[in-house]
C-alpha positions as CSV (number, residue, x, y, z in Angstrom):
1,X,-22.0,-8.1,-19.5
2,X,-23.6,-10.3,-21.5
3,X,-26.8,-11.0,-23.6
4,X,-29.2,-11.8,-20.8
5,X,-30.9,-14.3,-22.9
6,X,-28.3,-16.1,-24.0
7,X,-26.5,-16.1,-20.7
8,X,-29.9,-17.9,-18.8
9,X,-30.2,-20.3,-21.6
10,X,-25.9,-21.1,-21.6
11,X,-26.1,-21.4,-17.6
12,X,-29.6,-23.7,-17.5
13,X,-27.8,-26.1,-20.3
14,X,-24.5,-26.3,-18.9
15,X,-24.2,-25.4,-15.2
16,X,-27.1,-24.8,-13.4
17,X,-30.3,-26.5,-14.3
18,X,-32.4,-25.5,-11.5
19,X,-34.1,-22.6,-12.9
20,X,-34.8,-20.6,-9.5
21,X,-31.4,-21.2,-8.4
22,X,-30.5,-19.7,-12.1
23,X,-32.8,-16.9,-12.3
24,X,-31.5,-15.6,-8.6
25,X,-28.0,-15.8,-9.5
26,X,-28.3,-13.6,-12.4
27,X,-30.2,-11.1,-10.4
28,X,-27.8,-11.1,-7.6
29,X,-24.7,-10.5,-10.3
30,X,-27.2,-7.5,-12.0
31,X,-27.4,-6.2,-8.2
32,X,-23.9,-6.4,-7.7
33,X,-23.2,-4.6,-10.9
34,X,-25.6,-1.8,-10.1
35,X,-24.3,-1.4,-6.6
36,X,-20.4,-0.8,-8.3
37,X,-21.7,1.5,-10.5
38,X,-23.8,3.4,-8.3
39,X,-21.1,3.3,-5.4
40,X,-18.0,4.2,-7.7
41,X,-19.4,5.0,-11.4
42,X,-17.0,5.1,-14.4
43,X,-14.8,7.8,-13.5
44,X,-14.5,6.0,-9.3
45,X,-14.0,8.1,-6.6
46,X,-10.3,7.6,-6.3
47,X,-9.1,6.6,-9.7
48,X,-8.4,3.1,-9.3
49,X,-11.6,2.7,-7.4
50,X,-14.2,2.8,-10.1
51,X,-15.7,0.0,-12.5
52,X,-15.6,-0.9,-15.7
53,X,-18.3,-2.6,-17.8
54,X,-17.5,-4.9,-20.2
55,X,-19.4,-6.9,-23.3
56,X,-18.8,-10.1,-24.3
57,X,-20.6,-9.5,-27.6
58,X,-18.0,-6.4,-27.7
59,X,-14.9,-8.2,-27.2
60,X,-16.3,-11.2,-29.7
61,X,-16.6,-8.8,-32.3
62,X,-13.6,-6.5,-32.3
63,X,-11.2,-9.0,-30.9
64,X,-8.0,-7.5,-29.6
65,X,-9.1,-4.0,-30.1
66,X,-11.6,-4.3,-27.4
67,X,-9.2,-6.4,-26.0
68,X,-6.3,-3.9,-25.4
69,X,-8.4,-0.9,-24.9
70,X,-9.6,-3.3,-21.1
71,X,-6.0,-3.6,-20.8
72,X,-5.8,-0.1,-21.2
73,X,-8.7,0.8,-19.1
74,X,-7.0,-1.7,-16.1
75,X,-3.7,-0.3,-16.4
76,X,-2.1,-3.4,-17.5
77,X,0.9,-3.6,-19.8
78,X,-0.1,-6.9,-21.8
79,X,0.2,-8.2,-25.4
80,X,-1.6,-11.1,-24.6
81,X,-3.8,-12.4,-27.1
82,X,-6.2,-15.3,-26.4
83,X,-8.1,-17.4,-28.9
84,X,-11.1,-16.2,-29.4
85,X,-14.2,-18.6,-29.6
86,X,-17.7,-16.8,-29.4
87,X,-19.8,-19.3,-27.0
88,X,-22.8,-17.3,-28.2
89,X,-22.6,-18.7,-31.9
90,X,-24.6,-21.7,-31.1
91,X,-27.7,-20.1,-29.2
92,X,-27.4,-17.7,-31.6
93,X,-27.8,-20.1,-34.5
94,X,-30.6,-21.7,-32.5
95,X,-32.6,-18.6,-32.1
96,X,-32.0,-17.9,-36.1
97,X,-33.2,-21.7,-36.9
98,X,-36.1,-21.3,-34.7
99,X,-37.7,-17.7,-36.2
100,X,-36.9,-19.4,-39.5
101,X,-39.1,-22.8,-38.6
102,X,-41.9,-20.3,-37.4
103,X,-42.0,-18.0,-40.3
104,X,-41.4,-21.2,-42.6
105,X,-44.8,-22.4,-40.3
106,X,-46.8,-19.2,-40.0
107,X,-45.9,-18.7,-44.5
108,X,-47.2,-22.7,-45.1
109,X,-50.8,-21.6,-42.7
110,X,-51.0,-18.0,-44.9
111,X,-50.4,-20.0,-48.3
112,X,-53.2,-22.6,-47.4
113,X,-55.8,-20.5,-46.0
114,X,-55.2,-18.2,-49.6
115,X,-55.5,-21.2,-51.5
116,X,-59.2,-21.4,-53.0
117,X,-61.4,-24.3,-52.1
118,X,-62.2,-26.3,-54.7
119,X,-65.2,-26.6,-56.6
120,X,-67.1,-29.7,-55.7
């Protein structure tokens, strides 16, 4: 899984501009992640038959930790390390440079409306 925000805005930027088209897809891939939960759970019926969630913010953060305990989880006997590059740092950066253009905003309105006229 992954932030839902950031996920709409990455896919509407990069790969699927139409926001309808966007919008269903992600609801059909939370459908089809409810459906595997619901039909197999955690633990699965048959032991290989069960899903696993994931989170990209997860795997960004701890790196190959996260990383070998999926390889775990999957039965896989890997060292395989990727490099890592978190695609979230730039809507991330964006969100933090927008919140601090309102505030910087919304602190410039509250300092002028507390400033006394002056005497005329």
């Amino acid at each position: 899984t992954r932030d839902r925000s950031i996920s709409k805005r990455g896919k509407e930027r990069l790969h699927c501009k139409i926001q309808s088209v966007a919008r269903r897809e992600d609801e059909v891939a939370l459908e089809l992640m409810n459906e595997g939960l619901t039909k197999y759970g955690t633990l699965g019926s048959i032991g290989r038959d069960r899903v696993i969630v994931s989170s990209y913010e997860a795997l960004m953060s701890m790196k190959e930790e996260y990383l070998f305990g999926l390889y775990k989880q999957l039965g896989m006997n890997s060292t395989y390390v990727p490099s890592f590059a978190d695609g979230n740092k730039k809507y991330v950066a964006d969100a933090i440079q927008a919140n601090m253009d309102k505030n910087s905003s919304t602190a410039k309105r509250d300092i002028s409306i507390q400033q006394p006229k002056s005497a005329v």
